[in-house]
C-alpha positions as CSV (number, residue, x, y, z in Angstrom):
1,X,-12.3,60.5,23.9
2,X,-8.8,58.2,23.2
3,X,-8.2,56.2,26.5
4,X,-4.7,57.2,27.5
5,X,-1.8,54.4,25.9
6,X,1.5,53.9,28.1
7,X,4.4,54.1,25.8
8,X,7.7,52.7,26.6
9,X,11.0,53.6,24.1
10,X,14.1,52.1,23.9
11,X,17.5,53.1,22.5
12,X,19.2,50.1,21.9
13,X,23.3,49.4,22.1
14,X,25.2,47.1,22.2
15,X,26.4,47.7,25.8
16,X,23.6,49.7,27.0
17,X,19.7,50.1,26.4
18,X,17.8,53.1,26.9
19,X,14.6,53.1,28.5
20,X,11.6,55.8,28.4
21,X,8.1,55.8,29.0
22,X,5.5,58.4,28.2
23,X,1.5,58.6,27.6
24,X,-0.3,59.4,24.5
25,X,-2.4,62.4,26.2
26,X,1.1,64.4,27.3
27,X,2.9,63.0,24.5
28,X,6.2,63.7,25.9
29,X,9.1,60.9,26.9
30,X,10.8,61.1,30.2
31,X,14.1,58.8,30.7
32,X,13.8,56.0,33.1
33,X,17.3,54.1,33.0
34,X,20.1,53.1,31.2
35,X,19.7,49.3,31.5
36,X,23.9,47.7,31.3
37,X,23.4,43.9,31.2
38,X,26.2,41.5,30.7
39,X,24.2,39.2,28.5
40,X,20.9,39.3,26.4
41,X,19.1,37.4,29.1
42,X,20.1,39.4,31.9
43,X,18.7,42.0,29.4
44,X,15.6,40.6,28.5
45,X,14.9,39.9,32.8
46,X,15.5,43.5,33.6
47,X,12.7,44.4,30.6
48,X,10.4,42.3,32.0
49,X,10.8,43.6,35.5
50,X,10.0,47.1,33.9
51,X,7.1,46.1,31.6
52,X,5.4,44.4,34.9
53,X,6.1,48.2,36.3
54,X,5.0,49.9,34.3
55,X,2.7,48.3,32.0
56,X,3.1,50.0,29.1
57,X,0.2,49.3,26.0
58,X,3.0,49.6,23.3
59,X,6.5,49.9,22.8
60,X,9.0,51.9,20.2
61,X,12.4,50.9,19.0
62,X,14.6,53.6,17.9
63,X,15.9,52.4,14.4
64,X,19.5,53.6,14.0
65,X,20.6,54.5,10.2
66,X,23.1,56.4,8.1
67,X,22.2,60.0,7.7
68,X,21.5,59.4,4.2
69,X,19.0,56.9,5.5
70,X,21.3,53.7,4.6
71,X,21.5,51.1,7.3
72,X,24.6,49.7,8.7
73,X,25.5,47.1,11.3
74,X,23.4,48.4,14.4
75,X,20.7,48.8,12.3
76,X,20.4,45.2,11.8
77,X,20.9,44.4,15.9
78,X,18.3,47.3,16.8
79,X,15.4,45.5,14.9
80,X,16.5,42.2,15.9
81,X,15.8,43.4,19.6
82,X,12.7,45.1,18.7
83,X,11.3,41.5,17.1
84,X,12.7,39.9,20.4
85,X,10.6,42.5,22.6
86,X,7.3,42.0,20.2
87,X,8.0,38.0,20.5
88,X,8.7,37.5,23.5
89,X,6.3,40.2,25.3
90,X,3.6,39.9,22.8
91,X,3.2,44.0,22.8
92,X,2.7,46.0,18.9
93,X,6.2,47.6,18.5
94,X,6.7,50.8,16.8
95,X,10.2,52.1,14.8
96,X,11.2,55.5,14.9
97,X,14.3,56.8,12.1
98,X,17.4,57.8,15.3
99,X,19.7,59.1,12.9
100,X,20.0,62.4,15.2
101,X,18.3,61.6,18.5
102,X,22.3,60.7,20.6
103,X,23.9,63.7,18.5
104,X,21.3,65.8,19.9
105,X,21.8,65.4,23.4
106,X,25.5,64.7,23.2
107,X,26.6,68.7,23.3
108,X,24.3,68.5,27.3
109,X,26.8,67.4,30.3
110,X,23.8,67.3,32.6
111,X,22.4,64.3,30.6
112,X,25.8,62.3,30.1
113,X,25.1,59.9,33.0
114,X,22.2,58.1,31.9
115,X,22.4,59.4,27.8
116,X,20.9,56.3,26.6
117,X,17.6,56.8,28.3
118,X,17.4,60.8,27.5
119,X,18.0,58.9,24.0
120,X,15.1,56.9,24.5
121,X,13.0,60.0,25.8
122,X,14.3,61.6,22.5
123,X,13.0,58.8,20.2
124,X,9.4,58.3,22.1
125,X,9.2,62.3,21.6
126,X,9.7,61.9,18.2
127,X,7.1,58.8,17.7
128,X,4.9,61.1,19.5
129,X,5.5,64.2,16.6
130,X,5.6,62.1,13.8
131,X,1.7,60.8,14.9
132,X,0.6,64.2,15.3
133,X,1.6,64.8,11.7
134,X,0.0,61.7,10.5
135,X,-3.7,63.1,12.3
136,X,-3.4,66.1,11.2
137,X,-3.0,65.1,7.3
């Protein structure tokens, strides 16, 4: 028997970060909160205070691209914050492809208010899949 790992995801902006957390035995992502600092260390305090939380065993980074799998400019900001969240909290960070995890949940009014954490519960959902399909090869 796997002991159970706390996941935490985060879709990251540049105004906004998405936060979701989830467990490796119900291996489904459940938004937590749209985190709106005003600078990176106001970012990076408010991360902390929900790591200490929550104590999650590893994190994923949604890793924006092109739909033809090209990156552009965010892609580039998104894994500089994932390095920054493996440096400076010492946790294994995984990257999941987000080409289609905002344009999913864009069409559903209900989760307009905090979309950037449904975003996140999107991604760790899909980290979640995409391990299932590397056991089961």
């Amino acid at each position: 028997m796997h002991k159970s790992l706390t996941m935490m995801a985060f879709d990251y902006g540049a105004r906004r970060v998405g936060v979701a957390v989830g467990n490796s035995m119900t291996r489904v992502g459940q938004a937590l909160k749209t985190i709106a600092a005003p600078s990176s260390d106001a970012l990076f305090k408010e991360i902390e205070s929900i790591l200490k939380e929550w104590q999650p065993d590893q994190l994923v980074v949604g890793r924006p691209i092109h739909p033809d799998g090209a990156p552009h400019e965010m892609t580039a900001k998104a894994v500089r914050f994932g390095n920054q969240l493996h440096g400076r909290f010492h946790l294994p960070v995984h990257w999941v492809d987000e080409r289609y995890s905002s344009v999913v949940l864009e069409g559903n009014a209900d989760m307009h208010d905090n979309l950037d954490a449904h975003s996140a519960a999107t991604i760790l959902d899909q980290f979640f899949a995409e391990q299932n399909i590397k056991t089961a090869n």
